[in-house]
N, C-alpha and C positions, 0 to 999 in steps of 0.2 A: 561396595565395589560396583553395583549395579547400575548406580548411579552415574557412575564415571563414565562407565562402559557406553551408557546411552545421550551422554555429554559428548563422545568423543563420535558414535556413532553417526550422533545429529549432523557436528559437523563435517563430519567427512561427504555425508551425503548431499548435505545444502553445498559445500566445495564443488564437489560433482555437476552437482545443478547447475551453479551460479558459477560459471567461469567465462562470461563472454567476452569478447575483441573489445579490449579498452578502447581502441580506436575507435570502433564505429555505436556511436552515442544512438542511431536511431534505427538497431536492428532489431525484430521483434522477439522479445525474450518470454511470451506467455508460454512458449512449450517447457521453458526451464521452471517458472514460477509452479506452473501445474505440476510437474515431474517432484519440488519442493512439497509439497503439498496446500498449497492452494489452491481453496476451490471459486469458481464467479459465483456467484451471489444473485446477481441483477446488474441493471444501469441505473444510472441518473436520467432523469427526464424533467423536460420544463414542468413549469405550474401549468394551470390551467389557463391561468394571465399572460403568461411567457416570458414574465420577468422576474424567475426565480427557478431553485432547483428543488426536486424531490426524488425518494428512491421509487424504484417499480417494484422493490418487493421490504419484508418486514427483515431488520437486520438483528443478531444477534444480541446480545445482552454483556455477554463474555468479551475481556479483552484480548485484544490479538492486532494483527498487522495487518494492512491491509494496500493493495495498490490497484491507482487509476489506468486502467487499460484504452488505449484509442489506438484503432487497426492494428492490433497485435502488437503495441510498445506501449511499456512500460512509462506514462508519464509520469506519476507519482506514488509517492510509498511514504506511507504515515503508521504509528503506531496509535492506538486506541488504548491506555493504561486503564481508565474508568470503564472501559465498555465500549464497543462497536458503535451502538445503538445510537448512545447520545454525543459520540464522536463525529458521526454522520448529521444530525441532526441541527449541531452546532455550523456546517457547512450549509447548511439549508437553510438557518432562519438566523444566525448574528449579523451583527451590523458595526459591532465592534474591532473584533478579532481581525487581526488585518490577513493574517494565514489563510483562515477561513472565506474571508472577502475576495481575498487573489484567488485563491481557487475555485471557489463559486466562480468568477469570472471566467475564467480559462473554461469553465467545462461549457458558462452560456455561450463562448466563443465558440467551441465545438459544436453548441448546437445550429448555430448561426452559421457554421458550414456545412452540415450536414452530416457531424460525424457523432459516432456514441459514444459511448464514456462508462467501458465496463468494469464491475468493480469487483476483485476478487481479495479476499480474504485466507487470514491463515489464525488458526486462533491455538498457539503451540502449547503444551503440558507444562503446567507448576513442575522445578527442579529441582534440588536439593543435592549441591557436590561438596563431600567432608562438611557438613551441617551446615552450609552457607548457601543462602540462597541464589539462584541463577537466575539473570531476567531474560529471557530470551526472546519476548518482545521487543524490547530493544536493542538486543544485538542482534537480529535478522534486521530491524529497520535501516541500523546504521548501517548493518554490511551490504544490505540490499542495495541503500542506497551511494554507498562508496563503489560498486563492483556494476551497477545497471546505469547512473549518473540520471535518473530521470531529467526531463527537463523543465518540467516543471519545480523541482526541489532547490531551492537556492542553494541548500548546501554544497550540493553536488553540479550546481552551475552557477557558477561565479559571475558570468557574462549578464552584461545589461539586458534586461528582456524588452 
């Protein structure tokens, strides 16, 4: 029963958190993200070349969720199954991934205006309701990103970018 109890907890709380104005697509939602329990981490910053991205600090290992923060919104929300670490990593140095390629883009475009690109994380507990297991990496992902519509996230924006 304990288990339940802090399944039902969780969400009532991230509910709490996460209830902004469906209308308004670019209000800054980082006091609700933090109040959820996310914490930043670092930014993204150019190479040393300037024609690539890296982090400014070392990231975790564990998986978890994580979203791209510019001026207090919310542009993107990805989840990390294998780990943080090499989720991030893959954003920095593939050539393939087309995910990873658009978003690399976007962030060197924030740096090309002169904006940051902060990255906060949430890395939630292994769950277990009536023996089945809970992923709650992905359900904060999807719900984050159904309830926040980053704009960066295709899913959550339909519209030609």
């Amino acid at each position: 029963m304990h288990g339940y109890k802090y399944v039902i907890m969780s969400f009532i709380i991230y509910e709490k958190a996460m209830s902004p104005d469906p209308t308004d697509k670019a209000q800054p939602h980082l006091p609700k993200l933090i109040t959820a329990g996310f914490r930043r981490m670092g930014c993204w910053r150019p190479t040393s070349a300037g024609d690539g991205i890296e982090l400014d600090f070392t990231a975790e290992r564990a998986p978890g969720v994580y979203a791209y923060v510019v001026n207090g919104v919310v542009h993107y929300v990805g989840s990390a199954q294998s780990g943080l670490h090499g989720r991030f990593r893959r954003y920095a140095i593939t050539k393939t991934m087309r995910t990873s390629r658009r978003i690399r883009d976007k962030i060197l475009g924030c740096f090309a205006a002169g904006q940051a690109v902060e990255i906060y994380t949430l890395v939630p507990p292994s769950l277990i309701w009536h023996d089945l297991p809970v992923d709650l990496i992905a359900g904060l992902e999807e719900g984050l990103i159904r309830s926040l519509h980053p704009v960066w996230n295709l899913r959550s924006n339909r519209e030609v970018e």
